[in-house]
KEZA-110421 format. One record per residue: x, y, z of N, C-alpha, C in turn; residue in one letter. Coordinates in steps of 0.001 Angstrom, whole numbers, padded with zeros to 6 digits, always signed. Example, Ala and Ser with C-alpha at 12.3 -4.5 7.8 and 13.67 -1.06 7.14 Angstrom:
2
+013190-005690+007800+012300-004500+007800+013200-003300+007800A;+012850-002250+007080+013670-001060+007140+012900+000030+007870S;
***
This chain:
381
+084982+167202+098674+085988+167257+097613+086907+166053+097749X;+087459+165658+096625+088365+164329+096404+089013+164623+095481X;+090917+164780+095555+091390+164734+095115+092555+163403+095005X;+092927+163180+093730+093786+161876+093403+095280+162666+092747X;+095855+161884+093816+097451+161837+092683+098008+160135+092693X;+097883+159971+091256+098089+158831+090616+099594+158846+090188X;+100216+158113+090398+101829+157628+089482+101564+156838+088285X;+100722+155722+088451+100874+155183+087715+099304+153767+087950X;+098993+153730+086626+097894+152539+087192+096983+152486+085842X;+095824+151932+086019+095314+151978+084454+093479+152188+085293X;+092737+152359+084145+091314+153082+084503+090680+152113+085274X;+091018+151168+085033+089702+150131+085567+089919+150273+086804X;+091320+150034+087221+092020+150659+088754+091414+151544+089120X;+091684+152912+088682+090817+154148+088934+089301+153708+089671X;+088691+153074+088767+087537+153207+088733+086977+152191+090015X;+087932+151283+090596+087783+150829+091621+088225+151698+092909X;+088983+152586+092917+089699+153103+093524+088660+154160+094139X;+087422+154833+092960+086245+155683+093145+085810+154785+093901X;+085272+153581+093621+084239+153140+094421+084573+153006+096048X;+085208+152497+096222+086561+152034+097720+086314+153661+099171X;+086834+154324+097578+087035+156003+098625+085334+156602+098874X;+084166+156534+097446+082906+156500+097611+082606+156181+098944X;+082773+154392+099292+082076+153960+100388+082685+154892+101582X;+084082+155271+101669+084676+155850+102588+084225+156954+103263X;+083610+158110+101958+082806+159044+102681+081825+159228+102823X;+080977+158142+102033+079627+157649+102914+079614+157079+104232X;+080415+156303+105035+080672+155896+105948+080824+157329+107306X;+081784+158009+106538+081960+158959+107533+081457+160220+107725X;+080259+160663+106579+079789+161594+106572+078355+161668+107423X;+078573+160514+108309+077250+160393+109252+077792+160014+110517X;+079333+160486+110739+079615+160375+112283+080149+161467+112606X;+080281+161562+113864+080942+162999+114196+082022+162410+114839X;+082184+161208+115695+083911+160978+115985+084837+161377+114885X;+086206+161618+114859+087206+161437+114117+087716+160185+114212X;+087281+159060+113493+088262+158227+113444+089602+158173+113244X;+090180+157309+113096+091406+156801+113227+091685+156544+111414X;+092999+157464+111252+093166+156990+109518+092703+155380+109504X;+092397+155542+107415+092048+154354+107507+093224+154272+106252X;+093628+152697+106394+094016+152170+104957+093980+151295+104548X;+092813+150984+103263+092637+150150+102277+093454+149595+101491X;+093618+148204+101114+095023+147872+100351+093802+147154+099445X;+094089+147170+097987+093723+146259+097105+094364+145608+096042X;+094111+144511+095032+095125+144084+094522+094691+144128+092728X;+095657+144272+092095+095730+144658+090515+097078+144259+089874X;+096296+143607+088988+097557+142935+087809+098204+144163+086990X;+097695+145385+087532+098138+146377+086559+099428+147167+087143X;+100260+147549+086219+101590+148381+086526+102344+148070+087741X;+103459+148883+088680+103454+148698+089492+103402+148697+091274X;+103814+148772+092641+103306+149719+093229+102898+151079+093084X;+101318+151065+093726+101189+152769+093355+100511+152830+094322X;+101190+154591+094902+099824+154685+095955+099280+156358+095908X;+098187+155889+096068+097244+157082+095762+096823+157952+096793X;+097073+158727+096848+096692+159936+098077+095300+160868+098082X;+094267+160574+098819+092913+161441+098682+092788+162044+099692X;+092035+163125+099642+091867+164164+100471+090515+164379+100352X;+089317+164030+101751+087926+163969+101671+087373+165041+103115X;+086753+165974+102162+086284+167053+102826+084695+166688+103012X;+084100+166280+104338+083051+166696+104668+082685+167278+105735X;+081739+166747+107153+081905+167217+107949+083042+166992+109111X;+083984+166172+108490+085306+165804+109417+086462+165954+108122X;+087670+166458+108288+088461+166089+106986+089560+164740+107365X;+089700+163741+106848+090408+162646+106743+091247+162570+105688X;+092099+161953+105841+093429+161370+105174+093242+160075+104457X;+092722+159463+103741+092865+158181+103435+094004+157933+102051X;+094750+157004+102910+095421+156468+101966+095136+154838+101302X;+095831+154618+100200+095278+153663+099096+096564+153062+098458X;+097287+152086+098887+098356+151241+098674+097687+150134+097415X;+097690+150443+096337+097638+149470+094546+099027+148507+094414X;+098193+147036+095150+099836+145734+094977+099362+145433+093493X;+100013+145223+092590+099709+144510+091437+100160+142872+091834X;+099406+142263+091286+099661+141020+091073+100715+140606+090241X;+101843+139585+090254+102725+139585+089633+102579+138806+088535X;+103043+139366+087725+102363+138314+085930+103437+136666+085992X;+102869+135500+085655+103293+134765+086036+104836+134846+085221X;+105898+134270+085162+106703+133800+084362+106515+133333+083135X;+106784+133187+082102+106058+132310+080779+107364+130922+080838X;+107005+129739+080572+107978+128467+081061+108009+127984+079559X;+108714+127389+079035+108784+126418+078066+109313+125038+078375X;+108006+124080+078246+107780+122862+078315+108638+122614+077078X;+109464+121219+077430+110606+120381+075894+109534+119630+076308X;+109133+118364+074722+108717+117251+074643+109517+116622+074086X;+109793+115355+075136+110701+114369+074401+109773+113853+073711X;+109989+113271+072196+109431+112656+071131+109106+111519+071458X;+107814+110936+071303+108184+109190+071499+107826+108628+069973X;+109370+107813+070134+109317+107065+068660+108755+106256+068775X;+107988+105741+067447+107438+104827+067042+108069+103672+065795X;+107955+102931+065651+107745+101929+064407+106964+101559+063430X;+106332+101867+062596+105225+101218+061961+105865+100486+060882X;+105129+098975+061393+105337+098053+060563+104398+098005+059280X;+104670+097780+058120+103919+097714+056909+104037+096735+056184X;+104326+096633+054819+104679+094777+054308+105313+095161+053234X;+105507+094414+052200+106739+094799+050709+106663+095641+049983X;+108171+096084+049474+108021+097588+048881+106575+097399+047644X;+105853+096125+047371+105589+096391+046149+103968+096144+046498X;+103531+096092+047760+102171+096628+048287+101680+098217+048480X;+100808+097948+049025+100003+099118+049369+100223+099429+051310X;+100594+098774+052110+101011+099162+053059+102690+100192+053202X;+103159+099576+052194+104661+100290+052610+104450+101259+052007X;+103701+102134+051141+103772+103474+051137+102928+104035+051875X;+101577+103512+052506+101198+104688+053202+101444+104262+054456X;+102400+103556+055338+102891+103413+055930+103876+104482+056081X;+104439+104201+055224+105768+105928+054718+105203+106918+054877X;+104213+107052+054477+103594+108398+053844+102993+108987+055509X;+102661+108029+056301+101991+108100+057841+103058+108816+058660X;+104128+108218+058123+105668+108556+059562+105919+109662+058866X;+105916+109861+057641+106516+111561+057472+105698+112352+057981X;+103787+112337+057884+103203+113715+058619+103367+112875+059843X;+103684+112427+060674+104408+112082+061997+105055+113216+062188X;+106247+112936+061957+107636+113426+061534+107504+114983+061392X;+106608+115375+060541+106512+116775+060077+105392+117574+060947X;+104590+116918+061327+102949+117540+061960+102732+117287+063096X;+103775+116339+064472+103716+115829+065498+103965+117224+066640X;+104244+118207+066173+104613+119162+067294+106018+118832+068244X;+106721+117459+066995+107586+116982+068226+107005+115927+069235X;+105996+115843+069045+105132+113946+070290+105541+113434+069351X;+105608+112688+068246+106156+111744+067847+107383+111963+066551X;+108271+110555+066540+108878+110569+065608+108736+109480+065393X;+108751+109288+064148+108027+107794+063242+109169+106881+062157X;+108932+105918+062181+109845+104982+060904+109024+104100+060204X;+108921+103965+059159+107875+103035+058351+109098+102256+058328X;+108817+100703+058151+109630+099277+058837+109185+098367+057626X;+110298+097945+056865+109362+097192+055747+108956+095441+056553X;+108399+095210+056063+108309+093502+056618+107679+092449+055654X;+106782+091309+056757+106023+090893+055777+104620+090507+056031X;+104600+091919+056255+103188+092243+056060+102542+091496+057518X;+100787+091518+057233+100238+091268+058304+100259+090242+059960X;+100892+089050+059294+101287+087858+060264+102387+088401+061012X;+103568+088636+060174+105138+089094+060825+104359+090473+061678X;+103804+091405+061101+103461+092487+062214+102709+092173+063151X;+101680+091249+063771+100994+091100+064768+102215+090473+065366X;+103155+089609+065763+104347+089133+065945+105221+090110+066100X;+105552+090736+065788+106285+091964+065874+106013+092589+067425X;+104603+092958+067153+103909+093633+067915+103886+093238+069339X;+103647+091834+069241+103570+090853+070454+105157+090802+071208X;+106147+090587+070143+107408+091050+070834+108038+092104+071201X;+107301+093518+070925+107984+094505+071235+108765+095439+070072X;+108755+094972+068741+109334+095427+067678+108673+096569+067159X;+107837+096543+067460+106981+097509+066267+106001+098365+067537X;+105923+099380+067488+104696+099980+067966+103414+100145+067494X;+103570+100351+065967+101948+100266+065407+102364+099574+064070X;+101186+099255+063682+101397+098530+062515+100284+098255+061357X;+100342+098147+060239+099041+097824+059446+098833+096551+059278X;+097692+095969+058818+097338+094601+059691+096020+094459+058741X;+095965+093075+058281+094261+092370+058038+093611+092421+058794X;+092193+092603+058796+091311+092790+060382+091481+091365+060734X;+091121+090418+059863+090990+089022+059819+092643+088401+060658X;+093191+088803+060604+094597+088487+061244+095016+089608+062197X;+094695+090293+062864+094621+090874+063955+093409+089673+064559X;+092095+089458+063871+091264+089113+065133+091825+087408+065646X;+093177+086893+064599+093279+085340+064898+094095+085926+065531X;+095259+086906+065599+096351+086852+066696+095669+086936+068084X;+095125+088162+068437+094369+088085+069897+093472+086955+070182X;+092801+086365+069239+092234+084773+069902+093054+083948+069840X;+094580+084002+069292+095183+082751+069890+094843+081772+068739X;+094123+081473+067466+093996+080370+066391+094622+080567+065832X;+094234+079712+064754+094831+079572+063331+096383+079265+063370X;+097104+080270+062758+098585+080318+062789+099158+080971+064107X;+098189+081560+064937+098593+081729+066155+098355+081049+067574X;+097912+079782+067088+097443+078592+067986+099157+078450+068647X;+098231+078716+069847+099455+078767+071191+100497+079693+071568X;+099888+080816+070567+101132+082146+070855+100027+083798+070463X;+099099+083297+071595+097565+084600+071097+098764+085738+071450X;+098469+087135+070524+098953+088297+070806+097860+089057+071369X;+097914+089474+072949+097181+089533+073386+097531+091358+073445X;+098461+091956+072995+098051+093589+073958+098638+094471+071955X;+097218+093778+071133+096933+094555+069974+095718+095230+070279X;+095818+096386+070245+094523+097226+070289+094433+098170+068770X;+093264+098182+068600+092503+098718+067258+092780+100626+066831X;+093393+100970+066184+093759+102511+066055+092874+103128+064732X;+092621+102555+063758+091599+102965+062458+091829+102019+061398X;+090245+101762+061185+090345+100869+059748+090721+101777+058444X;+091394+101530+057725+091383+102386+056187+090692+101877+054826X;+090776+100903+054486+090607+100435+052925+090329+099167+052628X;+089007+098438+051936+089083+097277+051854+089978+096396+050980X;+090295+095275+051667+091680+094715+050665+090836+093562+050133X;+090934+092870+048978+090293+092425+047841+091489+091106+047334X;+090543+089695+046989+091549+088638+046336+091394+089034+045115X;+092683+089433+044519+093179+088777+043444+093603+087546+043056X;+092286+087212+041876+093272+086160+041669+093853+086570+039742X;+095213+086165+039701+095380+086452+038213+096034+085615+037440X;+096241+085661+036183+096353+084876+035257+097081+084999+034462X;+097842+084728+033153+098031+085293+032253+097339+085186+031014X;+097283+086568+030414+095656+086146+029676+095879+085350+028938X;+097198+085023+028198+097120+083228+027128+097351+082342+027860X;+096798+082139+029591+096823+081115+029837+096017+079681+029601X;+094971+080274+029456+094347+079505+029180+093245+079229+029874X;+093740+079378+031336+093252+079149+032680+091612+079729+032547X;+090353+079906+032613+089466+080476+032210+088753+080676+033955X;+088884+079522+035010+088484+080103+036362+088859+079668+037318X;+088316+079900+038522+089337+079252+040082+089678+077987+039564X;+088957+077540+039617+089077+075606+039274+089830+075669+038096X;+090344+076195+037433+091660+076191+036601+092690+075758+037101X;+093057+076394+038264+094646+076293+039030+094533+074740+039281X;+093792+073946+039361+093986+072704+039751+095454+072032+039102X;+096444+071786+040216+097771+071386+039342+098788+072101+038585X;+098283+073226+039363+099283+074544+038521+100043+075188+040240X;+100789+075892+039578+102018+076493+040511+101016+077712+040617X;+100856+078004+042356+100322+079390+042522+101345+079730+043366X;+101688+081127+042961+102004+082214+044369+101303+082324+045135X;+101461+082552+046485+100511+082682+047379+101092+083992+048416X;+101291+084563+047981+101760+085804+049106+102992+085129+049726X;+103793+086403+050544+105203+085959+051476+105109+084782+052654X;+105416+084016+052844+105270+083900+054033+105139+084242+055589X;+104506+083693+055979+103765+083998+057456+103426+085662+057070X;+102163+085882+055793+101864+087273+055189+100165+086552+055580X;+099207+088175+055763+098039+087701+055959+097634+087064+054084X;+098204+087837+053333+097911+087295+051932+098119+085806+051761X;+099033+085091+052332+099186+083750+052242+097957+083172+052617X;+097405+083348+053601+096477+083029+054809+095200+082911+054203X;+094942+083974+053682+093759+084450+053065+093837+083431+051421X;+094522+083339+050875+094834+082970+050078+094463+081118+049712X;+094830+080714+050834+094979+079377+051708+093727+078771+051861X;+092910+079914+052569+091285+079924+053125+090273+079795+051783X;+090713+080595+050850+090161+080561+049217+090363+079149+049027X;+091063+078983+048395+091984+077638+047436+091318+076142+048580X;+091136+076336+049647+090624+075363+050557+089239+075024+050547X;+088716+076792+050756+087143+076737+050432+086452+075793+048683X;+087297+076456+048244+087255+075645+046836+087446+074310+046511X;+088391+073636+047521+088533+072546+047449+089804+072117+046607X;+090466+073332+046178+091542+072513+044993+093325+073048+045874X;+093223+073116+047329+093915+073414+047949+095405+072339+047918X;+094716+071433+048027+095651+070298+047944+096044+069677+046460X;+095254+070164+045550+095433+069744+044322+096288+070808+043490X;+096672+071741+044429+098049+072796+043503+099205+072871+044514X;+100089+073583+043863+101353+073834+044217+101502+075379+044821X;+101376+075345+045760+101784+076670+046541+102886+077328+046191X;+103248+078881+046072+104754+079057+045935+104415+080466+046802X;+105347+080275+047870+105285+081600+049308+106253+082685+047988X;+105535+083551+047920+106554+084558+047108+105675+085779+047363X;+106321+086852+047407+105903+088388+047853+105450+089201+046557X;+104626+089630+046430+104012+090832+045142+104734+090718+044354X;+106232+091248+044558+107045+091564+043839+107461+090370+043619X;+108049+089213+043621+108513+087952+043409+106989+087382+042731X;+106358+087638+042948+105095+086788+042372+104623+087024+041274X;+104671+088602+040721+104497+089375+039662+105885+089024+038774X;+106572+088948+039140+108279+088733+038077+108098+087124+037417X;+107776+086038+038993+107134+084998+038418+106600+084725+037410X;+105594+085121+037441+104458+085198+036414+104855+085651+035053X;+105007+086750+035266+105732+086954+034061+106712+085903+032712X;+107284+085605+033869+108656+084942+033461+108228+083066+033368X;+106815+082917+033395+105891+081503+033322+106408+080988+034622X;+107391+081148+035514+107456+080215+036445+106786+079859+037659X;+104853+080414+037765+104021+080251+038562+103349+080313+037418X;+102083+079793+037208+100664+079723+036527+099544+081212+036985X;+100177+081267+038022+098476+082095+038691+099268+082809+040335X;+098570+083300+040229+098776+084341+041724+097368+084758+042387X;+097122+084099+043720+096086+084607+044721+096750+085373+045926X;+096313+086427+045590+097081+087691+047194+095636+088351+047620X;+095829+088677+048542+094410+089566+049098+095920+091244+049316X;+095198+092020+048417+096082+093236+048489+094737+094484+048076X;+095243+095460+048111+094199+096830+047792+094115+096736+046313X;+093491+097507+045754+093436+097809+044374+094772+098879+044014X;+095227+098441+043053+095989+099858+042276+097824+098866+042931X;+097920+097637+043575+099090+097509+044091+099809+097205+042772X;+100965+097988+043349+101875+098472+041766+102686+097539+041625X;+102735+096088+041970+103783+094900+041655+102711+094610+040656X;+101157+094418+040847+100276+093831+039707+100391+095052+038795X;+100155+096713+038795+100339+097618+037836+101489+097383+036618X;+102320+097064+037667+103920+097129+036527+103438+095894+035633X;+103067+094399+036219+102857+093114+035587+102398+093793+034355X;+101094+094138+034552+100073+094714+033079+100847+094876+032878X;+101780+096049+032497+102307+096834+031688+103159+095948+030811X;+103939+095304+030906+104586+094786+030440+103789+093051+030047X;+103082+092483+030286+102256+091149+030745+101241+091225+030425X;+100264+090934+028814+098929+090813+029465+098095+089641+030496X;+097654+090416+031321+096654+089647+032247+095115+089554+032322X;+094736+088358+033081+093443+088382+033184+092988+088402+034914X;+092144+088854+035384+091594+088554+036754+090757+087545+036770X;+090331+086786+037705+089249+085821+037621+088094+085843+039061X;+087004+085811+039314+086236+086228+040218+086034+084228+040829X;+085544+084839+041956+085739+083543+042795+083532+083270+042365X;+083718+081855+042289+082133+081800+042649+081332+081630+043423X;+080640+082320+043233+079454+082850+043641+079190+081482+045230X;+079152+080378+044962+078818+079472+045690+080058+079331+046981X;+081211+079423+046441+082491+079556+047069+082312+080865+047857X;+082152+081926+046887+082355+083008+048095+080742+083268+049161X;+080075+082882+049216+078913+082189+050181+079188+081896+051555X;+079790+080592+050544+080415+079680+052246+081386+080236+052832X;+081907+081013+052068+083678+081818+052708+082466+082813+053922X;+081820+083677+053152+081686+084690+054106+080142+083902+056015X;+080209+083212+055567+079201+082330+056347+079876+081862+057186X;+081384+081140+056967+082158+080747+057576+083157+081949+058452X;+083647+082905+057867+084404+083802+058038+083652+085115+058417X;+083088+085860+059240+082293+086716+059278+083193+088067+058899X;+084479+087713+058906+085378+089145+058267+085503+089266+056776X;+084704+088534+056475+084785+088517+054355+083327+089825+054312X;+084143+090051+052912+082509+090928+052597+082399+091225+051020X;+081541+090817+050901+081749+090860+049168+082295+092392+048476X;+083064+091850+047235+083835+093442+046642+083688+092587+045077X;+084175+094134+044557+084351+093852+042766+085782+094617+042752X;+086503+093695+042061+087683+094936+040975+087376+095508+040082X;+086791+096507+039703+086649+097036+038424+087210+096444+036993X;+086740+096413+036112+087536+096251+034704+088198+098135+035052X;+089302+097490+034183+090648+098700+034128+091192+099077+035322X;+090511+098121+036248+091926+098707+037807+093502+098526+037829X;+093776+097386+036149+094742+097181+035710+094478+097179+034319X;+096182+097466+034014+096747+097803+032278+095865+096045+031799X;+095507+095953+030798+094583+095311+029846+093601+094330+030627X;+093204+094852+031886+091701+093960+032239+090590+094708+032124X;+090055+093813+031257+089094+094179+030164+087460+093930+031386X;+087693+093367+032302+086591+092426+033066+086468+092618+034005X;+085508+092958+034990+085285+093148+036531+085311+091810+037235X;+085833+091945+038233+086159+090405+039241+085154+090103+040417X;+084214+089462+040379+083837+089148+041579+084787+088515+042742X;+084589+089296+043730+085688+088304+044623+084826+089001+046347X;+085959+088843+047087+085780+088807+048593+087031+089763+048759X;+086496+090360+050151+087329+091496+051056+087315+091128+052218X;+088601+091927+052715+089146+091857+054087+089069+093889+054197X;+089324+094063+055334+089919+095530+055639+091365+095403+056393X;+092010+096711+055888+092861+097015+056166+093029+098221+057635X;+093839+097979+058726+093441+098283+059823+094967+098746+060204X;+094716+100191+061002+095947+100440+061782+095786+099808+063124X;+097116+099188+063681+096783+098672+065151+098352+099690+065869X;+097846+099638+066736+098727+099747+068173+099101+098854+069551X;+100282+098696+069709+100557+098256+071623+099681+098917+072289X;+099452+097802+072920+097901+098594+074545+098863+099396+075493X;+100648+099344+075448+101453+099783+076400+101437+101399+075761X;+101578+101876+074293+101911+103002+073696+100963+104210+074345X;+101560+105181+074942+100621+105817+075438+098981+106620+075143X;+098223+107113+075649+096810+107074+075222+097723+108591+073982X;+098051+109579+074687+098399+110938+074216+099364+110589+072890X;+099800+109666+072578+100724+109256+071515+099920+108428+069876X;+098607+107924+070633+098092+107219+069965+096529+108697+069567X;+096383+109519+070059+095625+109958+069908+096153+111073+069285X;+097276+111526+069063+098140+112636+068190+097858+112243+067102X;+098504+110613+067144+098577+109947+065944+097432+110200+064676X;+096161+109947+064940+094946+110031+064250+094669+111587+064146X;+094977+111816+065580+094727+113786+064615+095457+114397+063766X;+097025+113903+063480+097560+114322+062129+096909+113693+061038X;+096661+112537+061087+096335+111938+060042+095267+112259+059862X;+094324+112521+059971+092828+112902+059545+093276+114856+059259X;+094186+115309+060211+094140+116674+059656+094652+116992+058529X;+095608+115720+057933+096272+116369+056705+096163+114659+055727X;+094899+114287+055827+094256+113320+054903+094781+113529+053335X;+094269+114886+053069+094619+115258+051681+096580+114472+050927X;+096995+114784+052076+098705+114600+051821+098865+112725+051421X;+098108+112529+052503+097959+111095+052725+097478+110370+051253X;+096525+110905+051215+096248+110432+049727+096785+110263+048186X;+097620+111497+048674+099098+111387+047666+099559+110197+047542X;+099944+110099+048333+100818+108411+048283+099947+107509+048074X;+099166+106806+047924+098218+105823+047519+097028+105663+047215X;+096256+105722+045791+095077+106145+045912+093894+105584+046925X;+094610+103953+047300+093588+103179+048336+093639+104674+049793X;+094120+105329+049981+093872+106646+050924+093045+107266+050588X;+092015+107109+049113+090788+107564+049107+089734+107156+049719X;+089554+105748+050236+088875+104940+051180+088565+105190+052396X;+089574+106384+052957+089877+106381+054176+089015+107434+054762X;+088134+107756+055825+087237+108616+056032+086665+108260+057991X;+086867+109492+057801+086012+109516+059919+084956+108409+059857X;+084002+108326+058718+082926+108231+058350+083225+106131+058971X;+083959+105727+058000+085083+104196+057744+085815+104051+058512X;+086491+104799+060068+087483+104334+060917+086994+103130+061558X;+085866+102830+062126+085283+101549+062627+084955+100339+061894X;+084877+100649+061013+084267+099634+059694+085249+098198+059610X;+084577+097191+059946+085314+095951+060207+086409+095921+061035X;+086476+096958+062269+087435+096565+063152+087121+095417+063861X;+088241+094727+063950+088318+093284+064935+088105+093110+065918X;+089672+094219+066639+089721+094107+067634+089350+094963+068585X;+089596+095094+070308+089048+096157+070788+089943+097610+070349X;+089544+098385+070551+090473+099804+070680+091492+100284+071659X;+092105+100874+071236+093245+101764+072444+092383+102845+073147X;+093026+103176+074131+092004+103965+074928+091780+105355+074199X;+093516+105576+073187+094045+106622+072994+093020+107241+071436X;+092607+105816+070902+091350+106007+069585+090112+106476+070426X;+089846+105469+071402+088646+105784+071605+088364+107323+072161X;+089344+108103+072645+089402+109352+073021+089506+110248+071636X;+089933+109905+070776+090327+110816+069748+088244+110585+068879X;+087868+110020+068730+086268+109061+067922+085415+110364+069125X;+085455+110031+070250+084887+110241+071027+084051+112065+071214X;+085803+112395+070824+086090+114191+070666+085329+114544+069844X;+085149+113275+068412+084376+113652+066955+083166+113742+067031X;+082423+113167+068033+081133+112532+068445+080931+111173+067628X;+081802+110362+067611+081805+109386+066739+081190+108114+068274X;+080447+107118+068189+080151+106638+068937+081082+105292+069067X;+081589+104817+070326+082229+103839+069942+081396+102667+070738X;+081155+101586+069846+080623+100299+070145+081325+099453+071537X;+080322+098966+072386+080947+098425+073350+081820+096834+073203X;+081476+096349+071841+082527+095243+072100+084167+095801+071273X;+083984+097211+071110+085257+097256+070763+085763+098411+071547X;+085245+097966+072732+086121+099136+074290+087112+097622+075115X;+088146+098011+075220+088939+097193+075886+088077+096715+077394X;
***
C-alpha cells in the first residue's frame, strides 16, 4: 500500500513522484534488512516547497520521505535600447532621392523597435554624399553606383581624396539621362546644344558628372556652356529661356521636370545610338534604358538614352545590427515606401544587387544571406 499527502504540486510531479517511490519498493521488497530511512530530493519548476509523505507496506514497512524544490522562475528583465541615429543623405527637394530618403527615416523612426532614429539631410546629391560620408557627416546615404565606385577608387573627381570606408546597403532604381528641350526650341538632337547654355545638375552632383561624361562622349563638351544648377533651378531656367537645354541623370517621374511640363511644353531627346555604344564600352556602369512617351506632361516620344542605378550606401564603422534593421524595415513595409515615389516600384529583393559597385557592409550581407539571396564574392568586403 502507498499512500500520498500532497500540499501542493502539479501531475507531471505526481507522476514522477510514482515512479521514484515505484523503484523504492521494488528495491526493498527483496531484502529482509531494515534499512535506514531513505530521502529522495528532486527538482520542479512547479509550485512551491512540497513534501510528500508515503507509507510502503511490504515485507518491511518504511517511511520514505520526498522533499519537491521547485526551480525558481527566472526574473523577467527589461533590456532599454539606446537608438542609434543615423543621417541619410539624399539630394534636392526637387529629385527623387529627397523623398524617399524621407520616406526611409520615417519607417526608421516608426518601425525601428527603437534601434534606430533617422533624419533625411537634404544636400547635393551623389558627389557631396560620398564626401559626407568620408567625413563623418552622414551615416548612410543615396548615391550613383557610378560615383560610389569613383569615390572608393580614388578617380575622377575624387583623384587624391578615395573614400575608402563606403560599403554597399541596396540598389533601388535605375536613374536615366534626361536630356530636354523646349519643344519650340528648335533644338531637334544632342548635337543641337552645340553653343547653347546647358544646365548640368548642382554642383559636385553625380548628375553633373554624368552629364559631363555624355556631352564629352559626344564631343560637343567644349562647344557649350555649362550652367551647375539643381532640378529645381534648372527647370525654372528653362522655362524662363535662360538655359537652352538641361542634361541630369535623375529617375523617371522627378517632379522639378513634372511641374516644367505642366506649365512648359517640352521635348526629350535620346542620345545616339553610336554615342551611347562607346559610353557603355567605356563605362561598364551605363546600361541602356528608354523614357517612355508620357513619363511627362506633353512628351509625345520615347527617349533612347543610358542608365546609372541608384544605390543605398553605408559607413563600414555603422554597426552590422543597425545596418541590418535597416533593410528589414524597409523591405517589411515596401508597400509604404512606395507611397512616396513611384521610382519605389523598382525596388525588389529580387534588384538589391543589381549594379552594385561597391563591396557590402557586413550588416547587408547578413540581412541577403537570411533571404537565401547569394552574395557575390567581389562584393564581400
Amino acid at each position: 500500500m502507498v499512500c500520498f499527502m500532497v500540499s501542493q504540486t502539479a501531475l507531471t510531479v505526481v507522476l514522477v513522484v510514482l515512479i521514484v517511490v515505484a523503484g523504492v519498493v521494488g528495491y526493498f521488497a527483496g531484502t529482509s534488512a531494515v534499512p535506514p530511512p531513505k530521502t529522495v530530493t528532486i527538482t520542479t519548476t512547479v509550485g512551491a516547497p512540497t513534501t510528500i509523505t508515503t507509507t510502503v507496506t511490504t515485507r518491511i514497512t518504511e517511511k520514505v520521505t520526498i522533499t519537491i524544490t521547485p526551480t525558481p522562475t527566472p526574473t523577467p528583465t527589461t533590456t532599454f535600447v539606446t537608438p542609434f541615429k543615423i543621417r541619410i543623405f539624399t539630394g534636392g527637394t526637387g529629385g527623387v532621392y529627397y523623398p524617399l530618403g524621407s520616406a526611409m527615416a520615417e519607417l526608421m523612426n516608426r518601425y525601428s523597435g527603437g534601434v534606430i532614429t533617422a533624419t533625411a539631410v537634404t544636400s547635393g546629391a551623389s558627389v557631396s554624399n560620398a564626401r559626407a560620408l568620408g567625413a563623418g557627416d552622414a551615416e548612410f546615404a543615396l548615391i550613383q553606383n557610378d560615383i560610389a565606385y569613383y569615390a572608393t577608387a580614388g578617380i575622377y573627381m575624387f583623384n587624391g581624396s578615395a573614400v575608402t570606408n563606403i560599403r554597399g546597403v541596396v540598389s533601388l532604381y535605375p536613374e536615366y539621362i534626361h536630356i530636354i528641350v523646349r519643344a519650340d526650341s528648335g533644338i531637334k538632337d544632342l548635337y543641337g546644344l552645340t553653343g547653347k547654355r546647358v544646365a548640368v545638375g548642382a554642383p559636385g552632383s553625380g548628375a553633373a558628372v554624368e552629364a559631363e561624361i555624355l556631352l564629352r562622349g559626344a564631343g560637343i563638351w567644349d562647344k557649350l556652356t555649362p550652367q551647375y544648377l539643381d532640378y529645381n533651378q534648372a527647370a525654372e531656367a528653362l522655362k524662363l529661356g535662360q538655359v537652352d537645354g538641361i542634361v541630369i541623370c535623375t529617375g523617371i517621374g522627378t517632379s522639378a521636370i513634372v511641374q516644367l511640363g505642366t506649365t512648359t511644353p517640352i521635348k526629350l531627346l535620346s542620345i545616339p545610338s553610336d554615342v551611347a555604344q562607346k559610353l557603355m564600352q567605356q563605362y561598364k556602369f551605363f546600361v541602356p534604358g528608354v523614357i517612355p512617351a508620357g513619363a511627362y506632361p506633353g512628351q509625345t516620344e520615347a527617349a533612347e538614352t543610358l542608365a546609372v542605378m541608384a544605390i543605398v550606401v553605408a559607413r563600414s564603422d555603422i554597426p552590422e545590427g543597425v545596418v541590418y534593421k535597416f533593410l528589414e524595415v524597409m523591405f517589411d513595409h515596401l508597400d509604404e515606401l512606395k507611397k512616396a515615389h513611384a521610382r519605389a516600384g523598382d525596388i525588389s529583393l529580387e534588384n538589391a544587387l543589381k549594379g552594385m559597385s561597391v563591396p557590402l557592409h557586413p550588416g547587408a550581407i547578413k540581412f541577403y544571406e537570411s533571404k537565401g539571396i547569394s552574395v557575390p564574392k567581389d562584393l564581400r568586403p
